[in-house]
C-alpha positions in Angstrom: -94.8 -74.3 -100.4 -94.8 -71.1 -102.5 -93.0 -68.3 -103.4 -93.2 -64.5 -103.5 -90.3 -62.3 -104.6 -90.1 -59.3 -102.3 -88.6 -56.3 -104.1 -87.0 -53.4 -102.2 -87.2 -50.1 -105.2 -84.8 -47.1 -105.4 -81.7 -48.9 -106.5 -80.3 -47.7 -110.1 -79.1 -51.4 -111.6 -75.8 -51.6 -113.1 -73.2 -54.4 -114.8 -73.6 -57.3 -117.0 -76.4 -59.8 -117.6 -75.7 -63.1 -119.8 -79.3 -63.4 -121.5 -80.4 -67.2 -121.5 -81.8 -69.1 -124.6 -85.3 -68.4 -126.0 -88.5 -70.2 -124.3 -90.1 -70.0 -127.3 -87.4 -71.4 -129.5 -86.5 -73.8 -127.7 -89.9 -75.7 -127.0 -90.9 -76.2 -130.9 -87.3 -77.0 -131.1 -87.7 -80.2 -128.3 -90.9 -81.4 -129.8 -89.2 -81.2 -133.5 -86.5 -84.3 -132.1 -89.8 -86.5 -132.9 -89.4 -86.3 -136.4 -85.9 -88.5 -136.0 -85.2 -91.6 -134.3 -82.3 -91.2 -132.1 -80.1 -88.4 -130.1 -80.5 -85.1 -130.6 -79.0 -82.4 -128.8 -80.4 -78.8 -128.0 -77.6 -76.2 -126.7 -78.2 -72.6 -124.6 -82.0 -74.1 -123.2 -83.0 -72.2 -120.1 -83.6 -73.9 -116.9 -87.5 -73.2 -117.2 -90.6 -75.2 -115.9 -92.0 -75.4 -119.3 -88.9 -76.5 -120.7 -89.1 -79.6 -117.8 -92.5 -80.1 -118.7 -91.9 -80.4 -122.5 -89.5 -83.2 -121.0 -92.1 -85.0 -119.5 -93.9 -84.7 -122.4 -91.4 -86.5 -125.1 -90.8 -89.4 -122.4 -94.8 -89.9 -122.6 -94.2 -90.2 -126.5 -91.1 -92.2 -126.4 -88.2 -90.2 -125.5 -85.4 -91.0 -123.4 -84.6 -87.5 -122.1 -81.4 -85.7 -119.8 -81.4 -82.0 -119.1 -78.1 -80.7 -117.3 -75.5 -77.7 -117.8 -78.5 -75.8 -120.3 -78.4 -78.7 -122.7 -81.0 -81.0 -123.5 -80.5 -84.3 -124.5 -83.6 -86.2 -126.3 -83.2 -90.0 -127.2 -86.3 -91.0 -129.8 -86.3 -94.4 -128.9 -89.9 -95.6 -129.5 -92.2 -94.5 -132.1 -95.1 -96.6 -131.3 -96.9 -94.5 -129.4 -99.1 -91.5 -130.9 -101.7 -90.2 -128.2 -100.0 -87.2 -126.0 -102.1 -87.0 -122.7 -104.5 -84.1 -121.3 -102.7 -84.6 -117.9 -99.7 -82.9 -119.7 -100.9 -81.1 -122.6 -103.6 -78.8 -121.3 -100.4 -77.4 -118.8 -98.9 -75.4 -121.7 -100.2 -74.3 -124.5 -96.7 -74.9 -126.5 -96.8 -78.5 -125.7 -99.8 -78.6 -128.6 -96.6 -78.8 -131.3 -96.0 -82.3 -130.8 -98.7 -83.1 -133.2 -97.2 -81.7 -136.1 -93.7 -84.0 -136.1 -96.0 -87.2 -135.0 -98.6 -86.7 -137.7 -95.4 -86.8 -139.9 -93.2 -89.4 -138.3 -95.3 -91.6 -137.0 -98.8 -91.1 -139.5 -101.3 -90.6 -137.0 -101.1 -88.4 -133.6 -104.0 -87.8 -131.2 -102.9 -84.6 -128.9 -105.3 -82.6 -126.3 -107.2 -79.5 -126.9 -104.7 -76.8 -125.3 -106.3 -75.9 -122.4 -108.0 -72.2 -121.6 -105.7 -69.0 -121.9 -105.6 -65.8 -119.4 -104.4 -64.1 -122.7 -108.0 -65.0 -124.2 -109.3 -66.7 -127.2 -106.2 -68.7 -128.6 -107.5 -71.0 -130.9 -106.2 -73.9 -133.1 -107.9 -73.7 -136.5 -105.3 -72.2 -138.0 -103.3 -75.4 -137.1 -106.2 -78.0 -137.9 -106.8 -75.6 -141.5 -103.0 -76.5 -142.1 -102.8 -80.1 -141.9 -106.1 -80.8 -144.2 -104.1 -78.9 -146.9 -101.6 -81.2 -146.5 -104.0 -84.4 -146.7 -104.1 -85.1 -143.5 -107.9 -86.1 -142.1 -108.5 -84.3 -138.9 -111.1 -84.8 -136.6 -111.7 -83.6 -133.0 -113.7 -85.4 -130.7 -113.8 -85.5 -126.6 -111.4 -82.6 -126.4 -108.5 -84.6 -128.7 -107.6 -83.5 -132.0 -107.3 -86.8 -134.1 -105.2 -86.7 -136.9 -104.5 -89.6 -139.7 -101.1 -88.7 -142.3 -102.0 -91.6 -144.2 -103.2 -89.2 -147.0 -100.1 -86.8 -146.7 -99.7 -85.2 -150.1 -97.6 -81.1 -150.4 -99.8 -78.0 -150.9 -100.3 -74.5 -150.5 -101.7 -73.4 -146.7 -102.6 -70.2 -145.9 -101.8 -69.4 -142.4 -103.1 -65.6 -141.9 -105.8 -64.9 -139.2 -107.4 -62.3 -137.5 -104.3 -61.4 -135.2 -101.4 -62.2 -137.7 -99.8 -65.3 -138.3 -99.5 -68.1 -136.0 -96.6 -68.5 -134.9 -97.1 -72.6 -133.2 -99.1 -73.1 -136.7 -96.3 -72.2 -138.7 -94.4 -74.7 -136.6 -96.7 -76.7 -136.0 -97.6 -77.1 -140.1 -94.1 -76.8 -141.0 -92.6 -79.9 -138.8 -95.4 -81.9 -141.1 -94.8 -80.5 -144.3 -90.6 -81.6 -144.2 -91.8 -85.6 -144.2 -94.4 -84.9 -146.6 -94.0 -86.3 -150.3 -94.1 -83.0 -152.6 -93.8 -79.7 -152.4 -95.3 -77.2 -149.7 -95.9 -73.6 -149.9 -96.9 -71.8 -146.6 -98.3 -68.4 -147.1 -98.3 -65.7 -144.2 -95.8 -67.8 -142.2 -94.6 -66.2 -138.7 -91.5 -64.5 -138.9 -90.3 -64.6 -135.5 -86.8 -65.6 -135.1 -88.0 -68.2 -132.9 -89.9 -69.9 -136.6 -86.3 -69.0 -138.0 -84.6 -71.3 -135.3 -86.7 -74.3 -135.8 -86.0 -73.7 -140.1 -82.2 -73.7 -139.4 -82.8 -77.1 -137.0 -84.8 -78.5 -139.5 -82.5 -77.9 -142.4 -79.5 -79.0 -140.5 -81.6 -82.1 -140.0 -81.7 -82.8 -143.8 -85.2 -80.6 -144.2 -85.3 -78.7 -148.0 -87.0 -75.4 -146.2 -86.5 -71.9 -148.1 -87.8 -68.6 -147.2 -86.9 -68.9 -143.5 -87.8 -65.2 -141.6 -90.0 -64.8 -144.3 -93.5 -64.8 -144.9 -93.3 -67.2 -147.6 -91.9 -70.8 -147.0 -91.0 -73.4 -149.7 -90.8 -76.6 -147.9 -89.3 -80.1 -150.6 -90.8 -83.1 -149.1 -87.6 -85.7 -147.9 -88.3 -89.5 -146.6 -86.0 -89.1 -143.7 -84.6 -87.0 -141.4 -81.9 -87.8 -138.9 -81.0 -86.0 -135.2 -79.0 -83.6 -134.9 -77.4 -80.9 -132.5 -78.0 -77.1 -132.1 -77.8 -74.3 -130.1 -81.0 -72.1 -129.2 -81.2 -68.9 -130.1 -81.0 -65.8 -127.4 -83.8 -65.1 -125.7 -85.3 -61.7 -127.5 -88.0 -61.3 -125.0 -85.6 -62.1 -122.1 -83.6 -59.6 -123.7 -86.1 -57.0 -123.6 -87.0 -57.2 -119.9 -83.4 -56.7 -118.9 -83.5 -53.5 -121.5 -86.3 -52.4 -119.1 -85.0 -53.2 -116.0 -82.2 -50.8 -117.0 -85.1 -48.2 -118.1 -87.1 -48.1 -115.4 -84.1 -47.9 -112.8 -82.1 -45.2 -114.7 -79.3 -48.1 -114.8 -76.7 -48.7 -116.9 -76.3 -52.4 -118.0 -74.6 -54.5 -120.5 -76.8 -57.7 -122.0 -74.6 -59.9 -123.5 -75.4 -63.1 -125.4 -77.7 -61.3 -127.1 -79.1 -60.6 -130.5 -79.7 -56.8 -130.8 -81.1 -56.9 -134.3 -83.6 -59.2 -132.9 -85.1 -55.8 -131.0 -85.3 -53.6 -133.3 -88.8 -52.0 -132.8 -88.2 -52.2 -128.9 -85.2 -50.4 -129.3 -86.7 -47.6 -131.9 -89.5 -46.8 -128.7 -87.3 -46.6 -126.2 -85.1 -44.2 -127.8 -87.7 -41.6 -128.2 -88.4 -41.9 -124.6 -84.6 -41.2 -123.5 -82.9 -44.9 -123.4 -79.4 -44.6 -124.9 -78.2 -47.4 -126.3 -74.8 -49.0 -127.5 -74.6 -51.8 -129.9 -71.0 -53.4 -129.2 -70.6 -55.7 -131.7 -73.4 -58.4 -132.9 -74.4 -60.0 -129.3 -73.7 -56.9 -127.2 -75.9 -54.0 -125.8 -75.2 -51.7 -123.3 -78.5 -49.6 -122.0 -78.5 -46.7 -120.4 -81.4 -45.8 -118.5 -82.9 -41.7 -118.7 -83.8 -39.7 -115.5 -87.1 -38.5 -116.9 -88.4 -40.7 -119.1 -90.9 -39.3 -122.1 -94.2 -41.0 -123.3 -94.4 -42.9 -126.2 -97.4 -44.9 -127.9 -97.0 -48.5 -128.5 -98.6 -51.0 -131.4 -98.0 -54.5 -130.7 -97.7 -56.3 -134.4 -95.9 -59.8 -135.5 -92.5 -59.6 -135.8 -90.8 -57.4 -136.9 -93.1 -55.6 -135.1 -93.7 -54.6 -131.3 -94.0 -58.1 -129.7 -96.8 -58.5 -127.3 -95.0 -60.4 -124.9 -93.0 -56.9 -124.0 -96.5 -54.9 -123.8 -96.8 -55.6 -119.9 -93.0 -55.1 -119.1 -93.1 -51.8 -121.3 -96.9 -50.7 -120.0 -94.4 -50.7 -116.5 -91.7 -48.5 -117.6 -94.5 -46.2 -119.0 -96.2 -45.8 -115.6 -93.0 -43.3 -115.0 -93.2 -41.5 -118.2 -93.8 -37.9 -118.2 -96.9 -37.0 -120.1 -99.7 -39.2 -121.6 -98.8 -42.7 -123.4 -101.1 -44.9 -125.4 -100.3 -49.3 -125.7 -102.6 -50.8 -128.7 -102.8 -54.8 -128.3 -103.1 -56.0 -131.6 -102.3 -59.6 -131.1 -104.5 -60.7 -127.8 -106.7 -57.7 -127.4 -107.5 -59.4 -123.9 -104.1 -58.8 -122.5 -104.4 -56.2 -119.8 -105.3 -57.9 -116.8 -102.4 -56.4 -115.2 -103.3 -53.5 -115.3 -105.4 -53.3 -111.8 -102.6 -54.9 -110.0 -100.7 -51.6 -111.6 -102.2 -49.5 -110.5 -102.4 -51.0 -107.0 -99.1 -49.5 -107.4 -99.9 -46.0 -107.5 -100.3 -46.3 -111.5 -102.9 -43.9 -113.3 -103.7 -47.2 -116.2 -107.1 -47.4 -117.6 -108.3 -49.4 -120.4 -109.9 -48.6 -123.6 -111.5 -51.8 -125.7 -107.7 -53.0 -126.6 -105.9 -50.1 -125.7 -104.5 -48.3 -122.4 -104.4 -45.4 -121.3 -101.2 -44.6 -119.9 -100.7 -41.4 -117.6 -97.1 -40.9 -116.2 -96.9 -40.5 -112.6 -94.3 -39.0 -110.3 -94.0 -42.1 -107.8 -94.7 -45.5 -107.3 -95.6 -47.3 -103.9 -94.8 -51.0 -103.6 -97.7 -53.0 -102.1 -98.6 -56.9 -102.9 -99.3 -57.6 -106.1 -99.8 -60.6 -108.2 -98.8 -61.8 -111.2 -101.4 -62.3 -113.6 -99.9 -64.0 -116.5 -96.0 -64.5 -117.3 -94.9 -61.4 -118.8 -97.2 -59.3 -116.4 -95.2 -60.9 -113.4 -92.2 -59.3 -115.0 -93.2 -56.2 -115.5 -94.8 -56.0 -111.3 -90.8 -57.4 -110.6 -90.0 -54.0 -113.0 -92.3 -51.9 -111.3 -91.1 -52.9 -107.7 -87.8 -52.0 -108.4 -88.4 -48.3 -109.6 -91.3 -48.0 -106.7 -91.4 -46.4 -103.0 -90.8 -49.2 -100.4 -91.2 -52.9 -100.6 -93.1 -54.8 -103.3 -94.3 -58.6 -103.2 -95.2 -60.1 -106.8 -97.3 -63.5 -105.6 -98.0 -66.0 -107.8 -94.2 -67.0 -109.0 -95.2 -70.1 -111.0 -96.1 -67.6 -113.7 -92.6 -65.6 -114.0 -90.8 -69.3 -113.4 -92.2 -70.4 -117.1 -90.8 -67.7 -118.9 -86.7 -66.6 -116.8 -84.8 -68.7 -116.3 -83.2 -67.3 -112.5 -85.0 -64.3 -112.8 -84.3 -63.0 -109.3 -80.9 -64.5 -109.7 -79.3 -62.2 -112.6 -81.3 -59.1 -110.9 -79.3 -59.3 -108.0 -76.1 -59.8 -109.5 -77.3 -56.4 -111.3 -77.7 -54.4 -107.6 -81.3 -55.1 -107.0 -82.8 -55.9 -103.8 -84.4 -58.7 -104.2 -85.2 -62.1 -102.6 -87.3 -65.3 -102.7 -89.3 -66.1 -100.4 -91.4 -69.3 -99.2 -94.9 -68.4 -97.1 -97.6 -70.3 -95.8 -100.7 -68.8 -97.5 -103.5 -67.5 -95.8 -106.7 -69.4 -96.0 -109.1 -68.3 -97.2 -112.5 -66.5 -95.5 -115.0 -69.1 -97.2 -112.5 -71.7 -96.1 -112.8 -70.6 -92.5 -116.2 -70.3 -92.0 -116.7 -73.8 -93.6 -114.8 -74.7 -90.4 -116.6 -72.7 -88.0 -119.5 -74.4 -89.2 -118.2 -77.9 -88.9 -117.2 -76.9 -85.7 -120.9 -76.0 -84.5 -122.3 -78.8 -85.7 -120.0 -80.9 -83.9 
């Protein structure tokens, strides 16, 4: 049965939140434990549906694999098999970066087309462009992209595109590139910490990677890696919600287990609008919500830049904001279908090509809503708890990809919050189908 979060606004949220691992660390992270045979060991994973899914995945391909406590345990046991199923794949889109470590490991891989995005156009040439550098023949055929590493020699890939660098092609060419004989020279690389995390992995694997955070990676091929075991980084975008949450409420709250430097352009923004903020030490931040928040325009880039996956949450926060803001999606210029469901809210949003229009408002009334896409779920949760009455955010599978006990660590924070299972209403076509059956009868 599903679930609906019912959020009762007006309470200012206050204490301290432990911030769980990053989603999109860890998951390039799981699929990397292909490129060894054996045990590797992921610490600090958040209790995610994706991250179960990736599970399912690397037993399709092989894998013994035990998740408990936040650790992940991934036995490579069998390395026979190269062909990762539709069924799975086309569920998440992060799930395409097994092909990298089995075109690598195993010389030939054969992984579905990543199914259609609500975030638009997402494509996979960047990823296919990668791998012929490296040798590697790539075809696709019936939705599969077929890939033979028999041919594997180091290059130099290019990895910039229209949007910025990709950041599951960097990983993607860069799990390839460590079991490939030469040397490898990715240009325009993501620089998300979350590329950083898999380099350190890889490295501590027996990987020869330089230039890690950089735009520029140096990759020495080596004939072996072995397993290994890590911890996952904090969660940056996890991070930034909570920051928000403590916005948006005029809260005070303490993130801990985080890595501040990690959000630094968030951080810069939210100043100008009236957030204080304390930096206690290298994995603590205390945020301190204003009364009347200010306006500020937004620019989503590639890190180090405004990350798109806090447009949504901050588009929220905005909606209270005195004056006239403006939020430029440079990544997915497609990203805004939250914005009706905003202003079902008592928002004033209205979009503009790949920008929104953004114009404060006193008051917010909480109505049903639903989430749209993950981080858009968040930012309705956000919105309920700064609006009028009660708010239900439908559609949980989204916000369960992405936070791990979402509702959970809320609560614990003074919100009013709750989960809740309902029988969904059928729908009108559905009924007069019925009706219909009925008469003819």
């Amino acid at each position: 049965m599903p679930h609906k979060l019912v959020v009762q606004g007006g309470v200012k949220l206050n204490g301290r939140v432990k911030i769980s691992g990053a989603k999109n660390a860890c998951l390039p992270m799981m699929a990397a434990s292909l490129l060894a045979k054996g045990r590797t060991v992921l610490h600090n994973v958040p209790n995610l549906s994706d991250v179960r899914l990736m599970c399912e995945i690397l037993e399709e391909l092989g894998a013994k694999t035990k998740y408990e406590n936040n650790t992940v345990e991934i036995d490579v046991q069998d390395e026979s098999i190269t062909v990762a199923p539709y069924e799975l794949v086309s569920e998440m889109r992060a799930s395409f970066c097994v092909l990298g470590p089995m075109l690598a490991r195993r010389g030939h891989a054969e992984v579905a087309m990543p199914g259609g995005c609500v975030l638009g156009v997402r494509p996979v040439d960047l990823h296919i462009k990668g791998f012929r550098a490296l040798g590697a023949k790539v075809d696709v055929e019936q939705g599969y992209v077929r890939a033979d590493g028999s041919t594997l020699q180091g290059g130099h890939v290019f990895l910039g595109g229209p949007m910025g660098p990709s950041v599951t092609g960097t990983c993607n060419v860069l799990t390839t590139a460590v079991l490939t004989p030469g040397v490898t020279i990715i240009e325009e690389a993501a620089c998300e910490p979350e590329v950083q995390a898999l380099v350190e992995m890889l490295n501590q694997m027996g990987a020869k990677i330089q230039g890690g955070g950089t735009p520029r990676l140096v990759i020495e091929g080596v004939s072996e890696l072995r397993p290994t075991e890590i911890s996952v980084v904090p969660d940056r975008i996890e991070a930034g919600t909570f920051v928000l949450a403590a916005a948006i409420t005029e809260g005070d709250i303490t993130l801990e287990g985080v890595r501040p430097d990690h959000l630094g352009a968030l951080i810069d923004k939210l100043r100008s609008t009236g957030v204080k903020f304390e930096i206690n030490g290298p994995d603590s931040l205390r945020v301190i919500g204003p009364k009347e928040p200010l306006s500020v325009d937004i620019t989503t880039l590639p890190y180090p830049g405004f990350p798109t996956d806090l447009q949504s949450p901050t588009m929220a926060y905005l909606m209270k904001a005195k004056g006239l803001s403006v939020v430029t999606e440079k990544i997915y210029p497609d990203r805004f279908m939250h914005i009706p469901e905003y202003n079902r809210l008592g928002g004033t949003v209205r979009k503009e090509g790949n920008m929104a229009i953004v114009y404060g408002v006193e008051r917010l009334s909480g109505c049903p809503v639903k989430a749209t896409d993950l981080r858009a779920g968040a930012g309705l949760v956000l919105a309920g708890l700064a609006a009028d009455h009660t708010t239900e955010v439908f559609d949980l599978y989204h916000v369960d990809r992405g936070y791990d006990n979402f509702e959970g660590k809320l609560a614990a924070l003074g919100a009013k919050i709750e989960r809740v299972e309902f029988l969904p209403r059928r729908r009108a076509a559905d009924r007069s189908g019925d009706a219909g059956m009925r008469r003819a009868a």
